[in-house]
N, C-alpha and C positions, 0 to 999 in steps of 0.2 A: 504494500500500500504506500502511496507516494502520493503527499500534498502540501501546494503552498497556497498562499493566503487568498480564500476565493472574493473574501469582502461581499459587501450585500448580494446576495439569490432571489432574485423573482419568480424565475422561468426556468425550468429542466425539458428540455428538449434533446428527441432520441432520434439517431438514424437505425436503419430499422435490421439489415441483413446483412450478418456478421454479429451484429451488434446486440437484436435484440434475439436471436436465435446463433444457435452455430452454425456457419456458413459449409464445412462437410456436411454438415446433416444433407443439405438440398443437391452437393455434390454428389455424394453418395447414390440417395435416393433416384438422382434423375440423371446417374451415369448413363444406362444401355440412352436413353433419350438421345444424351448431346455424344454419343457414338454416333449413333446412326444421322445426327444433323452436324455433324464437325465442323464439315464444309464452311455450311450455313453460319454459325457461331464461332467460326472463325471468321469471318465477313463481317459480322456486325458489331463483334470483340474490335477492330480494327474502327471501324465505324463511331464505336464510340469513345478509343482515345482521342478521333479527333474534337470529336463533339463535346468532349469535357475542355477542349483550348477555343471554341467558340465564344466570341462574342455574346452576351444575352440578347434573346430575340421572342417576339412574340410568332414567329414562322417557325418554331425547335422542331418541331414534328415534322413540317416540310423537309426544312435542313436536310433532318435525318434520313427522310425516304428517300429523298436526290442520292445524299451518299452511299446509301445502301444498293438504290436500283443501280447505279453504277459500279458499282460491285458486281453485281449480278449479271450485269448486265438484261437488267426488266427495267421495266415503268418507274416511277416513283410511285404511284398507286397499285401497283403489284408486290413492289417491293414493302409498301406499307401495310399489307394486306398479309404478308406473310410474317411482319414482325408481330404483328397483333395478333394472328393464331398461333405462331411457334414459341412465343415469346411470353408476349402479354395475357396471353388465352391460359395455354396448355399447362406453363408451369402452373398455375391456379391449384390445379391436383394433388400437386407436390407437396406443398405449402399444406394443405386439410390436416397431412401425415406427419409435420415436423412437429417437435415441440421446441417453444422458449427455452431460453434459461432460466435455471431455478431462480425465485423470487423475482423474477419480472413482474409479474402479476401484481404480485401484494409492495411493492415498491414505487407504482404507480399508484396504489388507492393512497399508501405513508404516505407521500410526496402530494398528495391530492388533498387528504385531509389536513394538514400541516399549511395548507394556503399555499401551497405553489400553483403556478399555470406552468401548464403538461403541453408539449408537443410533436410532432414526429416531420421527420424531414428526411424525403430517401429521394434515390435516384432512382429511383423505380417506381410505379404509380402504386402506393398504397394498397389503394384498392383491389392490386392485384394476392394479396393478404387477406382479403375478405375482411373480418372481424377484427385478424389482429392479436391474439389471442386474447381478446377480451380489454385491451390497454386501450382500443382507441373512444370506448365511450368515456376513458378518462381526458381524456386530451381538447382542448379550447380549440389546436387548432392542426389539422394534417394538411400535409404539403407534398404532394410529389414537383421536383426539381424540375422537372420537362414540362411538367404542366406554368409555372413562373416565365420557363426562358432560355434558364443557364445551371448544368450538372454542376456538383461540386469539383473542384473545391472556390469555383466564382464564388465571391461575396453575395453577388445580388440575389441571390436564393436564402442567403442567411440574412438578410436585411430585410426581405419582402417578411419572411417569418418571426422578427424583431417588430416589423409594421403592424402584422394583423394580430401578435399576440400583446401590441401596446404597452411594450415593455421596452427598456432601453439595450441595445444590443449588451452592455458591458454588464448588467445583470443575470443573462440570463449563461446557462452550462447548458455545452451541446457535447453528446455523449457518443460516441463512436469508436469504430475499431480499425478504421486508416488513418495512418498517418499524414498521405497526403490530402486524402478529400475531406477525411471530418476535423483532424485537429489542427490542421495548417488553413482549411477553410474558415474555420470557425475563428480562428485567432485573427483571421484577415480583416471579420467581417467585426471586429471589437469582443468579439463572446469568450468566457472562459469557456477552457474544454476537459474532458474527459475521458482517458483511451481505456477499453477495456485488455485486461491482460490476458491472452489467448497465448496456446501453445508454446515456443520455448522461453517465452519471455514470462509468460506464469510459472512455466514450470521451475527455473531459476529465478525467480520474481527479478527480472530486469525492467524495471522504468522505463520511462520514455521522459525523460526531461521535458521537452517542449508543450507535453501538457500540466497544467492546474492538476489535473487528479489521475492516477492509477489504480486501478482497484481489480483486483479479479474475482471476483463475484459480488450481487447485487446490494445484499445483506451490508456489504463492505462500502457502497456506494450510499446506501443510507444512513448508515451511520456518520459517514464524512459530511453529507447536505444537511443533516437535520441536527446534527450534534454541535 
C-alpha cells in the first residue's frame, strides 16, 4: 500500500476493465473467440492506438470506421457494422460470466454512503457491461470515452466527467490499472489517481510512484478514502 497526501475527496471515479474486474478473466474466457477473429482484432488493436493520439472530436465513431474500413479494406459503414457485432455486441456474453473483484460491490455502497459522488469512465461503452455488477446504480455519472470524443489518456474525457459530476477536477480520485491511460491521464487532467496492484507488482508489492495511491485490493482502497 502506497500513499501520499490526497487533500480534500469529492469524487471517486473508476475505469472499468482491468480495473474493476480482472482483465485475464475476459482473456481467458473469450480466447477460442479472438483465435478465430485474430485477423480482425489485430486490425482494430492497431486502429485504436491511433485513435487514442487523436484529437477530441465529436465525429470518434466516424474516425474510427474510416480507419478501420481501410484496414479492411470495406466501407466505413461495413467496417462499423462489424465492430459493433464482433466487438460491441458479442463480447456482451462474456462479460454475464466474469466476476469483479472482491469488494467492489460493497466499496461503492462505503464510498456512497460516506457522501462521495461515484463514477465510471472506460474506453469502452459501459453499457456494453450491462449492469455492471450492480456499481452503476451507485454512480451520479457513467461515461464511455468514445461517446465525449477522445480515448484516454486525453484530458478532455476526464474534464467532461469533472463537468457533469460538478466537482472540481483536483478533488476528485480516478482509479485504474494503466499507467498510461488512467494515471498519467488523470494526472493531466488535474485529478489525483489511483493504480490498482495486479500481478508482479502485487505480488512483490512494487508501487508505482506517479500515482496518489497503491492499493491491491478494494478493502485497502477504503480504508485509504474514508480513513
Amino acid at each position: 500500500m502506497f500513499v501520499k497526501n490526497l487533500g480534500e475527496i469529492e469524487a471517486v471515479a473508476f475505469d472499468i476493465d482491468g480495473t474493476l474486474y480482472p482483465s485475464w478473466s475476459l482473456t481467458v474466457k473469450a480466447l477460442p473467440y479472438y483465435t478465430m477473429n485474430c485477423w480482425f482484432f489485430m486490425k482494430y488493436g492497431l486502429v485504436r492506438n491511433e485513435m487514442h493520439k487523436k484529437e477530441p472530436s465529436t465525429d470518434f465513431r466516424k474516425f474510427q470506421a474510416e480507419e478501420m474500413g481501410r484496414l479492411l479494406h470495406r466501407s466505413p459503414e461495413e467496417a462499423e457494422h462489424l465492430m459493433e457485432t464482433k466487438i460491441y455486441e458479442y463480447l456482451k456474453r462474456y462479460f454475464r460470466k466474469i466476476k469483479c473483484f472482491k469488494y467492489v460491490p460493497e466499496t461503492f455502497e462505503k464510498f456512497k454512503k460516506a457522501g462521495l459522488k461515484l463514477a465510471l469512465l472506460s474506453d469502452f461503452p459501459p453499457e456494453q457491461k450491462e449492469e455492471i455488477w450492480g456499481v452503476k446504480d451507485y454512480c451520479d455519472v457513467v461515461l464511455g470515452t468514445e461517446a465525449v470524443g477522445a480515448l484516454k489518456p486525453d484530458p478532455h474525457s476526464f474534464l467532461e466527467l469533472a463537468k457533469q459530476l460538478n466537482v472540481s477536477p483536483e478533488k476528485i480520485l480516478y482509479v485504474g490499472n494503466s499507467i498510461k491511460y488512467d494515471v498519467k491521464g488523470a494526472k493531466n487532467a488535474g485529478m489525483k489517481s489511483a493504480f490498482i496492484l495486479t500481478g508482479l507488482r502485487k505480488l512483490f508489492r512494487i508501487p508505482l510512484k506517479q500515482a496518489d495511491i497503491c492499493f491491491s485490493d478494494y478493502r485497502q482502497l477504503q480504508r485509504i478514502v474514508l480513513e
